[in-house]
LOTORZA-152194 format. One record per residue (C-alpha): residue number from 0; residue in one letter; x, y, z. Coordinates in steps of 0.5 Angstrom, whole numbers. Each point is the difference from the previous one (the first is absolute). Layout:
REM residues N
(r NUM "A" (X Y Z))
...
***
This chain:
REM residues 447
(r 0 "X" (-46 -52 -60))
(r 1 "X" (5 3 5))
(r 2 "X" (2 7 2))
(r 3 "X" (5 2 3))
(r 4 "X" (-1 7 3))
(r 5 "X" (5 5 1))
(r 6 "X" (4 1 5))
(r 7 "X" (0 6 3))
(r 8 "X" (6 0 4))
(r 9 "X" (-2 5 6))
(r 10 "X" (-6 2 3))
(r 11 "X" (-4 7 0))
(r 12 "X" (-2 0 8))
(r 13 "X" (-4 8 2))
(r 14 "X" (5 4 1))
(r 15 "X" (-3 5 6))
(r 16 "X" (4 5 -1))
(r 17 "X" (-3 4 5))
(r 18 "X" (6 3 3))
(r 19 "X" (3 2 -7))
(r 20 "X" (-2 8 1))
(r 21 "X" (1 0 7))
(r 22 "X" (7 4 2))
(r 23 "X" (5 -3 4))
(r 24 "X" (-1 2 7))
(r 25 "X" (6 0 6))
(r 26 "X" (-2 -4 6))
(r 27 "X" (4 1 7))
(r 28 "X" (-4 -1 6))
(r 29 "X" (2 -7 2))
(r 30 "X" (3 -1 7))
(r 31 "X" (3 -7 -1))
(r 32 "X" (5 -2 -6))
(r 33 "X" (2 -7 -1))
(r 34 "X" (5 -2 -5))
(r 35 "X" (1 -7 -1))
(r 36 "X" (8 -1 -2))
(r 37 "X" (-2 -4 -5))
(r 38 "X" (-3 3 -7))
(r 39 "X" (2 -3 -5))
(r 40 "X" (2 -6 -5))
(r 41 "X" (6 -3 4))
(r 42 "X" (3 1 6))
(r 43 "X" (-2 6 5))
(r 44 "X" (4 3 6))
(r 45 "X" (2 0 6))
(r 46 "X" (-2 5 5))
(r 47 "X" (4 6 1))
(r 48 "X" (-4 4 6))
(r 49 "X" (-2 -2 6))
(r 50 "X" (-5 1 5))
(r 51 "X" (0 7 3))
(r 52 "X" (4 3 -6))
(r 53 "X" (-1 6 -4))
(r 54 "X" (-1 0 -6))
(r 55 "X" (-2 5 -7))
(r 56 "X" (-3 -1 -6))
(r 57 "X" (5 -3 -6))
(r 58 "X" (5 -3 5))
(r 59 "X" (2 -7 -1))
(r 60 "X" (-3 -4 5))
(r 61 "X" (2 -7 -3))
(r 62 "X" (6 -3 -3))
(r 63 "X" (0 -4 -6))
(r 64 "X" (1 -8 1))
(r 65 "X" (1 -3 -8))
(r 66 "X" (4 3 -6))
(r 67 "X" (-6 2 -2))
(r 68 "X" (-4 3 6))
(r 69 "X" (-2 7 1))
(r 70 "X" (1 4 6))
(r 71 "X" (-7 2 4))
(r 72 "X" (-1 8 2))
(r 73 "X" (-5 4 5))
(r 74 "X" (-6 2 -3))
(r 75 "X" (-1 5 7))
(r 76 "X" (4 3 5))
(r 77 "X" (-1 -2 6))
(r 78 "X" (1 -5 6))
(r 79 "X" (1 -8 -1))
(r 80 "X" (-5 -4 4))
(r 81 "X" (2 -7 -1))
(r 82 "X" (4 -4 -5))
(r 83 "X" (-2 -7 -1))
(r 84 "X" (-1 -6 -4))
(r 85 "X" (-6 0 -4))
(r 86 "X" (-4 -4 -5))
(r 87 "X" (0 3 -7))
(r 88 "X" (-7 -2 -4))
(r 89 "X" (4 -4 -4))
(r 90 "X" (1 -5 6))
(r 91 "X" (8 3 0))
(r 92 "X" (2 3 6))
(r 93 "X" (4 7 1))
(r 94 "X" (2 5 6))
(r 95 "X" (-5 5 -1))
(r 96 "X" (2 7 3))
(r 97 "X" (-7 4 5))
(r 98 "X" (1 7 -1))
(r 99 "X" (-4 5 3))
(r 100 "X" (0 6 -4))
(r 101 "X" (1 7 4))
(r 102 "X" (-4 3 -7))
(r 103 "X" (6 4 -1))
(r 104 "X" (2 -3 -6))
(r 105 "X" (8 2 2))
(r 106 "X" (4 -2 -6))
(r 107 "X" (7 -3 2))
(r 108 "X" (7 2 -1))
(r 109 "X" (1 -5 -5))
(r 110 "X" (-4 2 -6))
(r 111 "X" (4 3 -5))
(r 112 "X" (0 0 -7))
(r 113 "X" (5 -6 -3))
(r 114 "X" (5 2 -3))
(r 115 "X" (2 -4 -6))
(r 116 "X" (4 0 -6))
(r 117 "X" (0 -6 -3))
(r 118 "X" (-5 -7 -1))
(r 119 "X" (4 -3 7))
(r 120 "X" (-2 6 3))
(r 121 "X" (-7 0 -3))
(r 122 "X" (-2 -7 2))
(r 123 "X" (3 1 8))
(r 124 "X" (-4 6 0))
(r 125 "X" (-7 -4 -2))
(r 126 "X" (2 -6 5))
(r 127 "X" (1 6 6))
(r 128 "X" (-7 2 -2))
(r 129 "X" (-4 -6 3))
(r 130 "X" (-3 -1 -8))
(r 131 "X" (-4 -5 -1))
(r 132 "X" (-5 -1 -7))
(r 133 "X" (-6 4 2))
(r 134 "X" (-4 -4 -4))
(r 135 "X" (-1 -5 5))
(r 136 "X" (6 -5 -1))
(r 137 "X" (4 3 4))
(r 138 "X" (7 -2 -4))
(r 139 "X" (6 3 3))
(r 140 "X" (0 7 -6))
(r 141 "X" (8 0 1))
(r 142 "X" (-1 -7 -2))
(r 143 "X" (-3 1 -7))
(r 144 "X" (3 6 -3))
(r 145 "X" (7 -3 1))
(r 146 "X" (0 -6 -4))
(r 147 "X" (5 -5 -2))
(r 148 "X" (5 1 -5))
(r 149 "X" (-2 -5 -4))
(r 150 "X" (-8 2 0))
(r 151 "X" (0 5 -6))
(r 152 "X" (-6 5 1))
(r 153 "X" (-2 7 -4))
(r 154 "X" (-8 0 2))
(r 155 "X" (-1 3 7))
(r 156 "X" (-8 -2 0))
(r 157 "X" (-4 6 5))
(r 158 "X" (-6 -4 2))
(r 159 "X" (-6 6 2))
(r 160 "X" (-5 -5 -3))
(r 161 "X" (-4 -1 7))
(r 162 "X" (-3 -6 -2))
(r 163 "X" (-5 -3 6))
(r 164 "X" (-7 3 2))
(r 165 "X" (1 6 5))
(r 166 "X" (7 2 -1))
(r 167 "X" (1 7 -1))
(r 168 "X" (6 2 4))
(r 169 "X" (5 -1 -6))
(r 170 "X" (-5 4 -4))
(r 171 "X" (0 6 5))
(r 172 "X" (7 0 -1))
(r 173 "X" (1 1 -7))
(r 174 "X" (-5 5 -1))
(r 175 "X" (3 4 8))
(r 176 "X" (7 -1 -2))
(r 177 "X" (2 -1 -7))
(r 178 "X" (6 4 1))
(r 179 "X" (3 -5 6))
(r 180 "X" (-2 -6 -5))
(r 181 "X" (3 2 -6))
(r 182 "X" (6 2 3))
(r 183 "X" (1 -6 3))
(r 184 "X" (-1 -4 -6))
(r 185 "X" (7 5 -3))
(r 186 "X" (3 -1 6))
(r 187 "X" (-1 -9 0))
(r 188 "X" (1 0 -7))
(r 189 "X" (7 4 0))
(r 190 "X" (2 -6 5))
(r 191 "X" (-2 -5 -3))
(r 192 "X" (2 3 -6))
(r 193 "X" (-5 -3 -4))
(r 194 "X" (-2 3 -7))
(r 195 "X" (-8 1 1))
(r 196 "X" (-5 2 5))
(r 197 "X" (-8 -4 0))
(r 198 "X" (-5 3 5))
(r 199 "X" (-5 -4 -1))
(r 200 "X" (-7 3 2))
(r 201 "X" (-8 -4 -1))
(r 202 "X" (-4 4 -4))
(r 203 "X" (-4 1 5))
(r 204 "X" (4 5 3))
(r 205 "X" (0 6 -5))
(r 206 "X" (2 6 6))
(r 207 "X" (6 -4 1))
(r 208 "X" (2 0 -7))
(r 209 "X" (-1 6 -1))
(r 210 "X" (4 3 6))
(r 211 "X" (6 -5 -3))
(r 212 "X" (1 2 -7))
(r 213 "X" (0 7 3))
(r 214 "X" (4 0 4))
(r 215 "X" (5 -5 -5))
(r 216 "X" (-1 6 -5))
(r 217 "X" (2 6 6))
(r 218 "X" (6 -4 1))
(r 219 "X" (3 -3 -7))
(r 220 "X" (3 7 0))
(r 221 "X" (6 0 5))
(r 222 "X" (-1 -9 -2))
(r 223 "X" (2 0 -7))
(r 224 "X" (5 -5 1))
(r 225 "X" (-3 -5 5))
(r 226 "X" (-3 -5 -2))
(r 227 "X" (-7 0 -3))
(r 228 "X" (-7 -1 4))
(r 229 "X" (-6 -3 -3))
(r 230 "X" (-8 1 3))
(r 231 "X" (-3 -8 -2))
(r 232 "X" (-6 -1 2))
(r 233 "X" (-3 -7 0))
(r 234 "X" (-9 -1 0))
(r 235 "X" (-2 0 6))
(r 236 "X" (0 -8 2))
(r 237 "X" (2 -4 6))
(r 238 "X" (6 -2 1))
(r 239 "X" (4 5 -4))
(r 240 "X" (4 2 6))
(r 241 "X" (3 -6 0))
(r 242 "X" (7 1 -2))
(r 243 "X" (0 -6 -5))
(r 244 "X" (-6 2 -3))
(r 245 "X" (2 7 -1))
(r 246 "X" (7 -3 -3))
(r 247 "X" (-3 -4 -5))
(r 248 "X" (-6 5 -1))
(r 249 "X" (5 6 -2))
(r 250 "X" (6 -3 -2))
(r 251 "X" (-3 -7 -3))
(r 252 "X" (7 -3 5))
(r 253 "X" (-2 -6 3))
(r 254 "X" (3 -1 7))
(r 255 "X" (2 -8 2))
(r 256 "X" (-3 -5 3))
(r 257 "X" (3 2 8))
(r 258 "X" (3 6 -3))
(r 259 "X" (0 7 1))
(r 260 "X" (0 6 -4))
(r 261 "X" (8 2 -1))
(r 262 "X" (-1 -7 -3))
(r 263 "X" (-3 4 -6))
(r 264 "X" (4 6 1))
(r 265 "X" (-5 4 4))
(r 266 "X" (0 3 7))
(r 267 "X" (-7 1 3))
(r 268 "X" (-2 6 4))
(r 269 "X" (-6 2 4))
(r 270 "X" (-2 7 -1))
(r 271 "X" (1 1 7))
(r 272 "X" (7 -3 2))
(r 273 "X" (2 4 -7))
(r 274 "X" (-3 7 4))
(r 275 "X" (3 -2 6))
(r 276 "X" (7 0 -4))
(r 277 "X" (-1 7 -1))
(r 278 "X" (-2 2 6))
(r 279 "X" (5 -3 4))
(r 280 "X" (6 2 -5))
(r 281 "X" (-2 7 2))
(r 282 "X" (-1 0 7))
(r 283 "X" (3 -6 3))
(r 284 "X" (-8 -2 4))
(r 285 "X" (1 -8 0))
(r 286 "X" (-6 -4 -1))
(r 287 "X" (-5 1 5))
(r 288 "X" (-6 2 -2))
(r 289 "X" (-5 -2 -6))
(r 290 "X" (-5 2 -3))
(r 291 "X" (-7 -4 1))
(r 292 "X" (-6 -2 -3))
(r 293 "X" (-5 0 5))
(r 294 "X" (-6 -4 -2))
(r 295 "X" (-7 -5 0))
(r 296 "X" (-8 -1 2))
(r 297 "X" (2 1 8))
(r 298 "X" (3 7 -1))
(r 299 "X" (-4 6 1))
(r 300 "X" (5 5 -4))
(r 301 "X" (6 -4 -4))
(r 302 "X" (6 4 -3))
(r 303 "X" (7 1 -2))
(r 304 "X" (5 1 6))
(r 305 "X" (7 0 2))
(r 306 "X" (1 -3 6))
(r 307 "X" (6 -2 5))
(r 308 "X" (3 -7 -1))
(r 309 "X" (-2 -4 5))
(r 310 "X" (-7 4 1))
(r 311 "X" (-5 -5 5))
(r 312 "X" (-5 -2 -7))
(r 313 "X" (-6 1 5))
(r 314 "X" (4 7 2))
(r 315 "X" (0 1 -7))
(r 316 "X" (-7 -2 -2))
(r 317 "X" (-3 5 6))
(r 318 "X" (5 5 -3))
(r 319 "X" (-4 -1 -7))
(r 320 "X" (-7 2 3))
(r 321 "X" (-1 -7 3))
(r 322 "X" (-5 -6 -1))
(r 323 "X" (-8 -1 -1))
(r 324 "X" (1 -6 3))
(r 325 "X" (6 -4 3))
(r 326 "X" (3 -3 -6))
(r 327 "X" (-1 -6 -1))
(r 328 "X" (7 -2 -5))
(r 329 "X" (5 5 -1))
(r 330 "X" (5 -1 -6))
(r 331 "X" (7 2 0))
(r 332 "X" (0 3 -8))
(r 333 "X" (-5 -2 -5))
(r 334 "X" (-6 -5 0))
(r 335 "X" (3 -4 -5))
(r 336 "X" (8 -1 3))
(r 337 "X" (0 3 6))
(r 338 "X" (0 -4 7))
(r 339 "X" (-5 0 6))
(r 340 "X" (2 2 6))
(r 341 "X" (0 -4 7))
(r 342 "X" (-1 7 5))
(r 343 "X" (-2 6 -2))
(r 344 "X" (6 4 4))
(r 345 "X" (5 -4 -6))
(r 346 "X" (4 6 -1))
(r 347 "X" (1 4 -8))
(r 348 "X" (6 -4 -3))
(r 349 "X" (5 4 -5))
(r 350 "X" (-3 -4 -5))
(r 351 "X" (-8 1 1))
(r 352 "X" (-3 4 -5))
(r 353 "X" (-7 0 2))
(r 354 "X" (-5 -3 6))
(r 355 "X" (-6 -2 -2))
(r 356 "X" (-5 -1 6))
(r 357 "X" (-7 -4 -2))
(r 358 "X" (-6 -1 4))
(r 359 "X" (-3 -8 3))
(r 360 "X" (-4 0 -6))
(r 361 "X" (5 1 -5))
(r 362 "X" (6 -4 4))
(r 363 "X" (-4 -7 -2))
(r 364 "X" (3 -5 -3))
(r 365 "X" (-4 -3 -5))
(r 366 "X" (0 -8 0))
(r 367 "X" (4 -5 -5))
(r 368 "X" (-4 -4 -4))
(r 369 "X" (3 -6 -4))
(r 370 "X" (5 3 -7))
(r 371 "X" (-4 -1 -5))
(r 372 "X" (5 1 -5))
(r 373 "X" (-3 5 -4))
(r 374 "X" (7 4 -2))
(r 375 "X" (-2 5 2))
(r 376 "X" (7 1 5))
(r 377 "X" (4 -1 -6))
(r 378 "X" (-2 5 -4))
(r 379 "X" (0 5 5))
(r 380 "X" (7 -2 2))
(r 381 "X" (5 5 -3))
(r 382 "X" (6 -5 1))
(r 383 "X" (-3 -5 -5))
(r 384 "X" (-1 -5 7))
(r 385 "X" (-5 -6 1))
(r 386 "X" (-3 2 7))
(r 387 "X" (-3 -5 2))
(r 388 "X" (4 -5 -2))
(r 389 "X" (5 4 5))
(r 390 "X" (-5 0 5))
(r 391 "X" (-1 -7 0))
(r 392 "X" (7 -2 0))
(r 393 "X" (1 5 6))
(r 394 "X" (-6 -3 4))
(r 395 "X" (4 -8 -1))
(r 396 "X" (6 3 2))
(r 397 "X" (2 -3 -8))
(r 398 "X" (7 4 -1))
(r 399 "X" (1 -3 -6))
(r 400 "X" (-6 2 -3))
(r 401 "X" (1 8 2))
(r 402 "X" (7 -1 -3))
(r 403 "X" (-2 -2 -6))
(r 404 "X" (-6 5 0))
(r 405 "X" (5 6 1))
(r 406 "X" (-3 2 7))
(r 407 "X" (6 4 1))
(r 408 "X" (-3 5 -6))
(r 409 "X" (-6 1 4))
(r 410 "X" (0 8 1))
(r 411 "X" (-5 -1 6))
(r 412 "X" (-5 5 -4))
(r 413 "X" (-6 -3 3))
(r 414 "X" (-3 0 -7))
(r 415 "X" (-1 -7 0))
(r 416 "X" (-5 0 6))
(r 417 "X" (-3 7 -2))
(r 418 "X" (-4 -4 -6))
(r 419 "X" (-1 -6 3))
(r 420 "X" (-7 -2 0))
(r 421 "X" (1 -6 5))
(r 422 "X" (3 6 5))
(r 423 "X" (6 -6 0))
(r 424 "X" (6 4 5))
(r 425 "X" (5 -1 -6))
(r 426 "X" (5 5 2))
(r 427 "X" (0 -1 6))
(r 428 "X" (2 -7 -1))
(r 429 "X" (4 1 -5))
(r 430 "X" (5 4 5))
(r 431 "X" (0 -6 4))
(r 432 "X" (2 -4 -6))
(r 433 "X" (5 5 -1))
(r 434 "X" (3 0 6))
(r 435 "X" (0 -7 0))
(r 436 "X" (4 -1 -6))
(r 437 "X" (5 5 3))
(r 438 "X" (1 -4 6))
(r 439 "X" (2 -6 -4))
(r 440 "X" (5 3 -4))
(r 441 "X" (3 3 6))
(r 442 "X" (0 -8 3))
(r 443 "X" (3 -3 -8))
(r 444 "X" (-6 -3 -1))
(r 445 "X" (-1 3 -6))
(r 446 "X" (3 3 -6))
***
């Protein structure tokens, strides 16, 4: 008799929320500032200082180059010591723009509270701010709550989920600032004109729910007529933080193949970029600081921080309280989707949520063995994909076969490699097979 075993769509990897308790902490001290003009999905910016100027925090000091480009700000005051072109950790290049910081923190003329009277006025002020998805995408956010006329949406999905070991820091700030979050879920809602706010919340984050329906039932008094905020929680399994998963888990909306979330009428937004939504309305600070997760076996005290963008890493890591031993990995964002670094002195990016510092020891990568064809990668996956068919049409560079197998609906979960007992790299694969594909349908070779 053959059984047929369930799939479990996601995987349950240790959560090592250390830092979940650990309050937000500002850090300042760092000397140096180096901020690349490219921090976002798209074009990036030409540089509007040079060497030897002046510059203050919150001035523009990158012009945007594409429609949908964002304008680049100093995170410091200070003196520009160089501006050149760089290497980004994607292989892309950018100016990047040396600060060295006079500790003043001096903010600029230009920052002022935007006026805006209408959903025009809304948008241009979101693309002024410098704003890009915190979660880690890093998509224009201007882009996103102006949709096409043709693209109906009347959900706006809030995604406080946190799925990936370690990550706290949009833990931190829904139970620091409930208020700023609520009020940037009315203020986006009112723009986009939707009929329903979700917040969507693992159910391992009880503090944070809490702190939210507080502050929904504080404010619903002079809010009777916007529309409606619901708190949803999801168990806690990875990946519930992807946008698809979350849609199709809270809505039973499913978005299609190559497609995106106004396909199906909603607008995700990380609980971050909806924060920073309301705290730029009221005071007019672009984008120049986040708030990170500062974590991993080689450091000796992990925490939450809020640092200046284009803070050094190994700046930020001494910052923090420093290292047992030198790290033998360091992880832009989570275990699972994050992205190792080359050089320790990259700097903090618009949409890094966390970094992850481990030892030698635990920076080692297991060997790949033969695919056994155990399926255990697909039911783990939550698109419902064959992994390792991908990863073996990837490996012979079969574009028809990655096609077919609908490559392109890989949401580079990591789940696939996470469960695989052959320790098979089959997401890492699976982007290539991606890119792969992408390539040959720019060239025409395929449909």
């Amino acid at each position: 008799m053959l059984f047929i075993r369930r799939a479990k769509r996601g995987v349950h990897p240790k959560e090592n929320k250390f830092t979940r308790d650990l309050p937000i902490r500002r850090l300042d001290s760092f000397d140096t500032i180096t901020i690349p003009l490219d921090m976002q999905l798209g074009p990036g910016c030409s540089p509007l200082v040079a060497k030897g100027d002046t510059v203050l925090v919150g001035q523009q000091i990158g012009e945007p180059l594409g429609g949908w480009s964002v304008p680049v700000h100093s995170s410091c005051s200070g003196t520009v010591q160089k501006v050149r072109m760089e290497i980004l950790s994607d292989g892309d290049t950018a100016h990047y723009v040396t600060i060295k910081n006079d500790h003043n923190y001096t903010i600029s003329p230009e920052v002022t509270p935007p006026e805006i009277n209408n959903k025009d006025d809304f948008v241009a002020a979101l693309r002024s701010s410098g704003l890009v998805g915190q979660g880690g995408a890093a998509f224009p956010t201007f882009v996103k709550m102006n949709p096409p006329p043709e693209k109906k949406v009347d959900l706006l999905l809030v995604n406080g989920a946190e799925c990936e070991p370690y990550i706290t820091s949009d833990h931190r700030v829904m139970v620091e600032y409930p208020d700023e979050v609520i009020k940037g879920c009315r203020i986006a809602a009112h723009w986009l004109g939707v009929e329903e706010v979700i917040i969507c919340i693992e159910d391992n984050k009880p503090e944070a729910v809490t702190a939210l329906r507080q502050q929904i039932n504080e404010q619903v008094k002079s809010n009777e007529s916007e529309a409606p905020i619901k708190i949803m929680t999801l168990p806690t399994m990875y990946p519930h933080g992807a946008e698809k998963v979350q849609i199709m888990k809270l809505t039973g909306r499913v978005v299609p193949v190559g497609g995106l979330p106004l396909d199906v009428g909603v607008v995700v937004q990380n609980v971050q970029t909806i924060r920073f939504i309301a705290t730029y309305i009221a005071t007019g600070m672009p984008l120049v600081r986040r708030i990170i997760t500062l974590e991993g076996s080689a450091m000796k005290q992990a925490g939450n921080y809020d640092v200046p963008i284009g803070a050094h890493i190994d700046d930020v890591i001494e910052a923090g309280g420093g290292t047992v031993s030198p790290p033998g990995k360091i992880i832009m964002g989570g275990p699972m989707m994050g992205k190792a670094i080359d050089e320790v002195n990259r700097p903090v990016l618009k949409h890094n949520n966390t970094i992850l510092a481990f030892t030698e020891e635990e920076a080692q990568l297991p060997e790949e063995s033969a695919c056994i064809f155990c399926g255990e990668c697909m039911r783990a996956c939550p698109m419902q994909l064959m992994p390792n068919y991908l990863d073996t049409a990837a490996r012979n560079l079969d574009i028809d076969a990655l096609n077919s197998n609908s490559v392109l609906n890989c949401i580079e979960c990591g789940c696939c490699s996470y469960v695989c007992p052959a320790k098979r790299y089959l997401v890492q694969n699976i982007i290539i097979g991606k890119n792969l594909l992408r390539n040959a349908q720019k060239k025409g070779k395929v449909d």
